[in-house]
N, CA, C and O atoms as CSV, one atom per row, in Angstrom:
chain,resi,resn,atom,element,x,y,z
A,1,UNK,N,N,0.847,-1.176,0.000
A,1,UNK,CA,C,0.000,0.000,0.000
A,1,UNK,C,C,0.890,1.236,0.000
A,1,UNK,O,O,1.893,1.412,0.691
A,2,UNK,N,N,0.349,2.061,-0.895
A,2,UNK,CA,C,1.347,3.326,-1.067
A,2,UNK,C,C,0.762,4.471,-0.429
A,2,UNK,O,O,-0.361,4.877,-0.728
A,3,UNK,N,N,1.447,4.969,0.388
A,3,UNK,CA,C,0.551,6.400,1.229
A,3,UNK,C,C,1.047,7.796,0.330
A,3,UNK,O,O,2.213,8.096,0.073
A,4,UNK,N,N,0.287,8.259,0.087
A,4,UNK,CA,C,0.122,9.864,-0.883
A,4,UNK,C,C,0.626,10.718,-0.062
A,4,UNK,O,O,-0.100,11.020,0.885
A,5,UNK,N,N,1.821,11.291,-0.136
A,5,UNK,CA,C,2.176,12.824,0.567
A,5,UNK,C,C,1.879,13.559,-0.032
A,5,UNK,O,O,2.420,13.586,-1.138
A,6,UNK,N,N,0.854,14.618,0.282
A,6,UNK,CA,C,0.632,16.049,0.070
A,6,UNK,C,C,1.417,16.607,-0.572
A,6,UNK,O,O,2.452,16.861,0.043
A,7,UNK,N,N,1.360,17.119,-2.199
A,7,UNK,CA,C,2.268,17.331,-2.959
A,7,UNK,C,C,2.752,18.658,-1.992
A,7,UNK,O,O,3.973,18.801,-2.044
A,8,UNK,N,N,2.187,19.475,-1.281
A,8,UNK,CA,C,2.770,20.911,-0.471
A,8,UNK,C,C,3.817,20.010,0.427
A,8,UNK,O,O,4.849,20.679,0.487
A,9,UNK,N,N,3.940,19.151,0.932
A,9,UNK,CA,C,4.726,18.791,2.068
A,9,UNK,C,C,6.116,18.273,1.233
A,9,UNK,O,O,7.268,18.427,1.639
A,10,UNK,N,N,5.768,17.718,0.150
A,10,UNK,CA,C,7.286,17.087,-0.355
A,10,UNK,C,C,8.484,17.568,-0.674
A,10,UNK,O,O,8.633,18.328,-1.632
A,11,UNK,N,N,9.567,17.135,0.175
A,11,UNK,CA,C,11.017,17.971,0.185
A,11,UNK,C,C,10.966,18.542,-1.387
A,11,UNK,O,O,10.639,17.845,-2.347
A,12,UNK,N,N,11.269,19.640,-1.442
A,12,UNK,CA,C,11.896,20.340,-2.413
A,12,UNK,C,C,12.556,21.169,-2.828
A,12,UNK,O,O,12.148,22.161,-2.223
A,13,UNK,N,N,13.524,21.557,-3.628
A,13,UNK,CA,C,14.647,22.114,-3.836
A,13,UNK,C,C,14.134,23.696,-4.587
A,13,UNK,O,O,13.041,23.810,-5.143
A,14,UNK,N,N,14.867,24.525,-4.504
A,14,UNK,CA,C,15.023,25.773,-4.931
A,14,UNK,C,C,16.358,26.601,-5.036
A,14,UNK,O,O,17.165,26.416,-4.125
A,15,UNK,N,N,16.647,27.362,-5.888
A,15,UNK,CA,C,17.699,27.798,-6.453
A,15,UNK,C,C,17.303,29.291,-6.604
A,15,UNK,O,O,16.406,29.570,-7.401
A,16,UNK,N,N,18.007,30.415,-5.780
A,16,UNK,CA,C,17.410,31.501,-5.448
A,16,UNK,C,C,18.759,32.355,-5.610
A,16,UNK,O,O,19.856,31.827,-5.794
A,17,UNK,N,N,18.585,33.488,-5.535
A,17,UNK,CA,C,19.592,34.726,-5.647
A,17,UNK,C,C,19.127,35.948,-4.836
A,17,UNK,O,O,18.151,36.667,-5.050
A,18,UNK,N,N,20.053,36.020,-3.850
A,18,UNK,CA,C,19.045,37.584,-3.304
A,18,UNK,C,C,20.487,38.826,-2.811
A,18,UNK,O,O,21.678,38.661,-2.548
A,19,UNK,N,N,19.881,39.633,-2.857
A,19,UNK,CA,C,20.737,41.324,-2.104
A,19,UNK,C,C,20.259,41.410,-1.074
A,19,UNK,O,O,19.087,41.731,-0.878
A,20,UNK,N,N,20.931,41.187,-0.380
A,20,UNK,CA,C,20.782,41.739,1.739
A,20,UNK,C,C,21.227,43.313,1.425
A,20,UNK,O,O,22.395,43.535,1.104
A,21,UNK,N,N,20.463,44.175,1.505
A,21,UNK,CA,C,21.048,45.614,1.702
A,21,UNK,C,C,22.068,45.929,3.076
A,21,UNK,O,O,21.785,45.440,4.170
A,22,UNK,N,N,22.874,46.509,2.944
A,22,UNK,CA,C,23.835,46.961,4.092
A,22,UNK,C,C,22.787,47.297,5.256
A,22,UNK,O,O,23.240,47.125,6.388
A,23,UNK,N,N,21.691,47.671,5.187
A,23,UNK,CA,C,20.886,47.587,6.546
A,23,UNK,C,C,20.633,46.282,7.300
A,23,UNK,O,O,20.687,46.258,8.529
A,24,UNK,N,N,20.350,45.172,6.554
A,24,UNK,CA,C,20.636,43.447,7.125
A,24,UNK,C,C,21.491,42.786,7.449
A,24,UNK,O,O,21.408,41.589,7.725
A,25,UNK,N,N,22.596,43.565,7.472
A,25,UNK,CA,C,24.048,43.007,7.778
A,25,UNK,C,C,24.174,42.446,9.270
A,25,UNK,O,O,24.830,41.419,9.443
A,26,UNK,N,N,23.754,42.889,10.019
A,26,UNK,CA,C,23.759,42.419,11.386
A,26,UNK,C,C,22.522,41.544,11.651
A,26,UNK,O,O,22.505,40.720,12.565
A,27,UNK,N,N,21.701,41.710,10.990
A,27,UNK,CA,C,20.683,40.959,10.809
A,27,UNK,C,C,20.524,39.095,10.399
A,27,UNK,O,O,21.003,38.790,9.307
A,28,UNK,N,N,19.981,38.106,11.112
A,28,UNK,CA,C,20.402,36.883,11.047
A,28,UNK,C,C,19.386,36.312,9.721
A,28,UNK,O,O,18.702,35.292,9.789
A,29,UNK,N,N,19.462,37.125,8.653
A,29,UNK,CA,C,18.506,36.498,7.537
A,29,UNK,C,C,18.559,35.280,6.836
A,29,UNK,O,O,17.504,34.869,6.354
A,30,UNK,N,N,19.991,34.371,6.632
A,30,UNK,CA,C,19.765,33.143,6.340
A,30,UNK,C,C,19.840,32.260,7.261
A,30,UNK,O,O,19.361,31.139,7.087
A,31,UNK,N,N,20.578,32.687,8.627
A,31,UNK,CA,C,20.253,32.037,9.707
A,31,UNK,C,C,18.665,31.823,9.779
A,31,UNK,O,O,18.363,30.652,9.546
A,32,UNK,N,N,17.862,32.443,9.975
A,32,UNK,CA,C,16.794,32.119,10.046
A,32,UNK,C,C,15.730,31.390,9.155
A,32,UNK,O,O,14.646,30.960,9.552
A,33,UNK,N,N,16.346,31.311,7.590
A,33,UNK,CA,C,16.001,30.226,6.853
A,33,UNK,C,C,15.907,28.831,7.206
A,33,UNK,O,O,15.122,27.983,6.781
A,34,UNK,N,N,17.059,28.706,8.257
A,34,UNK,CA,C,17.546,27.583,8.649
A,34,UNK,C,C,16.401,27.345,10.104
A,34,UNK,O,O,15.563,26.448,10.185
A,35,UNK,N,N,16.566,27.999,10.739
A,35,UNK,CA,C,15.662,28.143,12.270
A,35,UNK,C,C,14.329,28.042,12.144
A,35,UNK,O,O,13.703,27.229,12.825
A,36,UNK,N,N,13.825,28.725,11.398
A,36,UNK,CA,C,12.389,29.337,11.747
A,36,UNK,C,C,11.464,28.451,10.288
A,36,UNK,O,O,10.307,28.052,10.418
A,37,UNK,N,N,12.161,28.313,9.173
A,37,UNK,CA,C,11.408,27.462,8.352
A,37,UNK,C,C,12.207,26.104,8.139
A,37,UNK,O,O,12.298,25.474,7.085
A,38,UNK,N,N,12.720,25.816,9.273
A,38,UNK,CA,C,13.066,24.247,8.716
A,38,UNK,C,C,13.750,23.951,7.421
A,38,UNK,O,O,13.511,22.845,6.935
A,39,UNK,N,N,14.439,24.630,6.875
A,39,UNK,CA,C,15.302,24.634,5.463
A,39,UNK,C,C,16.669,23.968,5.506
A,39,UNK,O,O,17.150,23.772,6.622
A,40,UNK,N,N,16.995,23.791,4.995
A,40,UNK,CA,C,18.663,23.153,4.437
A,40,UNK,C,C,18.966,24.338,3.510
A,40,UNK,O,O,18.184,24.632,2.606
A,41,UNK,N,N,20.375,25.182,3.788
A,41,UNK,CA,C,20.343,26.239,3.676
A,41,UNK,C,C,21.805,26.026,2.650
A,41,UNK,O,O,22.875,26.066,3.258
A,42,UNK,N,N,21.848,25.830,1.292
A,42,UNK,CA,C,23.680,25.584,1.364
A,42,UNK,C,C,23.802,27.295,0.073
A,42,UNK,O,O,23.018,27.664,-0.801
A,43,UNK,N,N,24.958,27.828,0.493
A,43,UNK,CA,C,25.279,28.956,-0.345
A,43,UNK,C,C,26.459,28.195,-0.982
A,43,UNK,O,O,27.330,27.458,-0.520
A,44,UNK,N,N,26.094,28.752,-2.499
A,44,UNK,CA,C,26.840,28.473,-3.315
A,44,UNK,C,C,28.133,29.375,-3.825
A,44,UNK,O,O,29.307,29.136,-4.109
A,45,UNK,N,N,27.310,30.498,-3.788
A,45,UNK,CA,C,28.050,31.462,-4.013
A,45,UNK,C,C,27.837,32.805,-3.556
A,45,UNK,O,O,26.654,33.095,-3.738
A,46,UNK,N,N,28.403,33.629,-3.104
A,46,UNK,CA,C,28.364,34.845,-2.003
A,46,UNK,C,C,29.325,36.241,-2.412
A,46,UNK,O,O,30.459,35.962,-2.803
A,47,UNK,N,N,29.068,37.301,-2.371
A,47,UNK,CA,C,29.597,38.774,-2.411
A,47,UNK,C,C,29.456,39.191,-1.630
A,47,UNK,O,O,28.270,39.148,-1.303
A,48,UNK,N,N,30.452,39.992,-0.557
A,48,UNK,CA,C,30.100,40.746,0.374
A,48,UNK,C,C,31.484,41.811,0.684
A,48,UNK,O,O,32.500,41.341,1.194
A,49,UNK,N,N,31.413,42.860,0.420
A,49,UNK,CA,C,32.698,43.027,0.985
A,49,UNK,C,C,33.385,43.179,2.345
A,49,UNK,O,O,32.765,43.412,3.383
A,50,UNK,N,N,34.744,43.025,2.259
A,50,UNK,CA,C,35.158,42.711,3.654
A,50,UNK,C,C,34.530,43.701,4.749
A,50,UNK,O,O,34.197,43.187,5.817
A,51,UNK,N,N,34.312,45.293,4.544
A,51,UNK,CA,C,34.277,46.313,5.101
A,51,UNK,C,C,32.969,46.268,5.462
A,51,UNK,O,O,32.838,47.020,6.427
A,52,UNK,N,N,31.943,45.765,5.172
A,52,UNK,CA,C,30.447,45.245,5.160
A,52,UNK,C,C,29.904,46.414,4.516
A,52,UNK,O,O,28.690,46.600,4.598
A,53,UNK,N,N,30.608,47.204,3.906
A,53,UNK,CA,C,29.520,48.511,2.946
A,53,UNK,C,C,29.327,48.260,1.520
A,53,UNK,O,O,30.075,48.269,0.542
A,54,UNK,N,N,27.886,47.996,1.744
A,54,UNK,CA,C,27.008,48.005,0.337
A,54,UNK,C,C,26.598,46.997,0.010
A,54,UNK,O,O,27.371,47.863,0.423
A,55,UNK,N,N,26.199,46.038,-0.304
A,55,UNK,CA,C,24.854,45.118,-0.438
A,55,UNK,C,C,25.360,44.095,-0.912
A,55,UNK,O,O,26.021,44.073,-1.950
A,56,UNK,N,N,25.011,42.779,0.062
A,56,UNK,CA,C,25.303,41.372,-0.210
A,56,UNK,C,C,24.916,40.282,-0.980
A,56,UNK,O,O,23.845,39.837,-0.565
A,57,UNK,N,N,25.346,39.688,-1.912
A,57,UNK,CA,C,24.566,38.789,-2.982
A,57,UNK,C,C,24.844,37.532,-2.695
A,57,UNK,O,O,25.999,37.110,-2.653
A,58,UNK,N,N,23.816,36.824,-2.472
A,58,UNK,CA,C,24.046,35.277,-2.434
A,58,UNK,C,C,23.306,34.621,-3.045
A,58,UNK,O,O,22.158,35.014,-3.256
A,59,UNK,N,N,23.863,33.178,-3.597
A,59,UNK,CA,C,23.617,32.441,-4.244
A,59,UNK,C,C,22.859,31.014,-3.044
A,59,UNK,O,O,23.659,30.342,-2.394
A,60,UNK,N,N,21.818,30.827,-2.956
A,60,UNK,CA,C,21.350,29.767,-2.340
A,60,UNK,C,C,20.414,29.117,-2.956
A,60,UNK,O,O,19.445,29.414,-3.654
A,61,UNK,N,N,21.133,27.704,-2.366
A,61,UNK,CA,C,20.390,26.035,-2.832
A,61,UNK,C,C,19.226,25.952,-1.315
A,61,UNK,O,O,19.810,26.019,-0.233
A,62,UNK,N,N,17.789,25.825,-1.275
A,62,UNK,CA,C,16.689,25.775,-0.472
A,62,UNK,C,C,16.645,24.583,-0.207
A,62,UNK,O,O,17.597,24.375,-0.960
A,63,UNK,N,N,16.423,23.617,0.163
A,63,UNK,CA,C,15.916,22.382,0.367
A,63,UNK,C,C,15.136,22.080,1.909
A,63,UNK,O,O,15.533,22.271,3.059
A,64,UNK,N,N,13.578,21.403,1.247
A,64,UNK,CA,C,12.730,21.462,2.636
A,64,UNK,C,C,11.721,21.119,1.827
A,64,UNK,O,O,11.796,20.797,0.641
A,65,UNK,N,N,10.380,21.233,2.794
A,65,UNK,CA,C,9.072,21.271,2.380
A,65,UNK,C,C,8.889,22.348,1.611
A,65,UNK,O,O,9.315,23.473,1.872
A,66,UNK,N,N,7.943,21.879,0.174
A,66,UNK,CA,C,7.532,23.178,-0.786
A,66,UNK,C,C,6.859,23.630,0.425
A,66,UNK,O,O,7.833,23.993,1.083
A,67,UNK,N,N,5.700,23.877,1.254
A,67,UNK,CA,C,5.270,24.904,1.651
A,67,UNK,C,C,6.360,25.896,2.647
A,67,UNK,O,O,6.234,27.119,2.700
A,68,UNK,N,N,7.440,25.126,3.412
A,68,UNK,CA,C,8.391,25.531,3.970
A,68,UNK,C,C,9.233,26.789,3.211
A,68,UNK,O,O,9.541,27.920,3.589
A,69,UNK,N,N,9.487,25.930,1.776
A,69,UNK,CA,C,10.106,26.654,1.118
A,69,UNK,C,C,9.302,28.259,0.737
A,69,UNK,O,O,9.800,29.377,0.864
A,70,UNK,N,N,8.000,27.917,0.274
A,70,UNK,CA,C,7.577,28.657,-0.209
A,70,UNK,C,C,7.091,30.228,0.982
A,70,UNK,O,O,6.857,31.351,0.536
A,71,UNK,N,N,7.064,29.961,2.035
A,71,UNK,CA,C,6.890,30.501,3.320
A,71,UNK,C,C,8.482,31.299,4.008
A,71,UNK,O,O,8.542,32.093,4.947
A,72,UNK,N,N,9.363,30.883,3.366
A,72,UNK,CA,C,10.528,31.370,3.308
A,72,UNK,C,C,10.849,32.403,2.483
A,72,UNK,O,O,11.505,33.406,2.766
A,73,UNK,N,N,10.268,32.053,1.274
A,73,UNK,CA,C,10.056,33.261,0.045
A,73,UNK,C,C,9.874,34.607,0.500
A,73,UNK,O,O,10.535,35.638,0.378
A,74,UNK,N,N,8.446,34.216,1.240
A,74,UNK,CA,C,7.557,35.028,1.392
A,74,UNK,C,C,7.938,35.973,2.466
A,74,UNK,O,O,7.191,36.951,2.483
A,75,UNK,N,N,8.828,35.989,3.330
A,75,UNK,CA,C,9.256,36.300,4.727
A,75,UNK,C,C,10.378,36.913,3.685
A,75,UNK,O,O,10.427,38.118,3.934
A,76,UNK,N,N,11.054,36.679,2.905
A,76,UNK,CA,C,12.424,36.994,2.244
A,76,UNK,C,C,11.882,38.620,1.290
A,76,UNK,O,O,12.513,39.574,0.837
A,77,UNK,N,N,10.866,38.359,1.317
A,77,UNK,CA,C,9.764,39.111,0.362
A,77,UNK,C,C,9.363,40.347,1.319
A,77,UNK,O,O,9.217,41.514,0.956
A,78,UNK,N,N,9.226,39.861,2.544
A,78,UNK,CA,C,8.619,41.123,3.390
A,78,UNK,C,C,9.539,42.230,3.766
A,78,UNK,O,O,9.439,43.438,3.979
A,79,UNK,N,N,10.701,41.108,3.759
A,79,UNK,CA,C,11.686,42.314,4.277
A,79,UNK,C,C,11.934,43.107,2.674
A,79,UNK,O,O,12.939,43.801,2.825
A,80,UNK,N,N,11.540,43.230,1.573
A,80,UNK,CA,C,12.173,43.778,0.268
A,80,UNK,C,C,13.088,43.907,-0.038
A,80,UNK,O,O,13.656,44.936,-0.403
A,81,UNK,N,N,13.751,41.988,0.111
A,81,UNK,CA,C,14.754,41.624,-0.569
A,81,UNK,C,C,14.741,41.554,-1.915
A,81,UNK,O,O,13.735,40.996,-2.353
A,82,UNK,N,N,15.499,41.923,-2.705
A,82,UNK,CA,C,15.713,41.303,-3.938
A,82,UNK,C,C,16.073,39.852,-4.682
A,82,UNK,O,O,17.256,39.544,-4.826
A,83,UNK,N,N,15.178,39.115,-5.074
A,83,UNK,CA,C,14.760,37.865,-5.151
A,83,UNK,C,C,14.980,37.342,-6.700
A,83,UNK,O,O,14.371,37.922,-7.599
A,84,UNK,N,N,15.820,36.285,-6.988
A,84,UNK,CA,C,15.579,35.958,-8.406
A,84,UNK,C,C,15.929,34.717,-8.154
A,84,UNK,O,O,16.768,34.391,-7.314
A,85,UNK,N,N,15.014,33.624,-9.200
A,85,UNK,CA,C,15.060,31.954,-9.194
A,85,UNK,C,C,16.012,32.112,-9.861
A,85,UNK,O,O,16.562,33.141,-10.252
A,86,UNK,N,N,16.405,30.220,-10.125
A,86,UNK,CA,C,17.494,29.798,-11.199
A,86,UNK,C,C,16.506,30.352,-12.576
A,86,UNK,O,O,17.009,31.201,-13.311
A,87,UNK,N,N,15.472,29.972,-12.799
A,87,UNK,CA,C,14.747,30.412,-14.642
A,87,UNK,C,C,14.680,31.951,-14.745
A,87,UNK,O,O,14.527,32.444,-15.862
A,88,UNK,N,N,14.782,32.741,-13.664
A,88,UNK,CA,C,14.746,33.950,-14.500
A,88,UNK,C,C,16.759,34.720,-14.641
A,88,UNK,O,O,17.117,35.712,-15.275
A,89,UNK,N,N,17.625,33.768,-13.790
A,89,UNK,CA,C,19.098,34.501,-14.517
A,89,UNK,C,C,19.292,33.591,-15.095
A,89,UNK,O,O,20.478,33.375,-15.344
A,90,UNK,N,N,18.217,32.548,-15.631
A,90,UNK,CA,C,19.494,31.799,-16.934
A,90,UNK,C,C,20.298,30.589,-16.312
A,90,UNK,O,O,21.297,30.085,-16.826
A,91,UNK,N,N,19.634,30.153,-14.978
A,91,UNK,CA,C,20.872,28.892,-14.377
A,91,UNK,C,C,22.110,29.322,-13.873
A,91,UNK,O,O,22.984,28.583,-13.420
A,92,UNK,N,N,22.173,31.090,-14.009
A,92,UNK,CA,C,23.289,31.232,-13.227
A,92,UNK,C,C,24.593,29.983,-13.438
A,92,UNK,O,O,25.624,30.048,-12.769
């Protein structure tokens, strides 16, 4: 017998790009990807300069529940981060 998981609950992956403005710098914003929505958080790739002035770019792999994930977005969204998937730069 095969039990149906809720297509919202099934681990899933995401491929994201965002700018932390120099105001989030002290701020625990992918820490809390990790904490507060249950995510697997891996950065691929990262900009920041050493001096912490002027706005941070990271490259992150999501992995979790789509609704997890998608609830992460959305919180990433409130603060008016700048947000782009892997389909809209091209796979980066």
């Amino acid at each position: 017998m095969e039990i149906a998981i809720p297509e919202d609950n099934r681990i899933a992956q995401k491929r994201i790009r965002i700018r932390i403005p120099k105001q989030y710098h002290q701020e625990p914003v992918i820490s809390k990807l990790i904490s507060e929505y249950n995510l697997k958080v891996n950065i691929t790739a990262a900009l920041l300069g050493g001096n912490g002035n002027g706005d941070g770019w990271f490259d992150l792999d999501l992995q979790g529940q789509n609704t997890r994930i998608q609830d992460a977005l959305i919180y990433l969204k409130e603060l008016d981060l700048e947000i782009w998937t892997e389909s809209e730069t091209d796979g980066w």
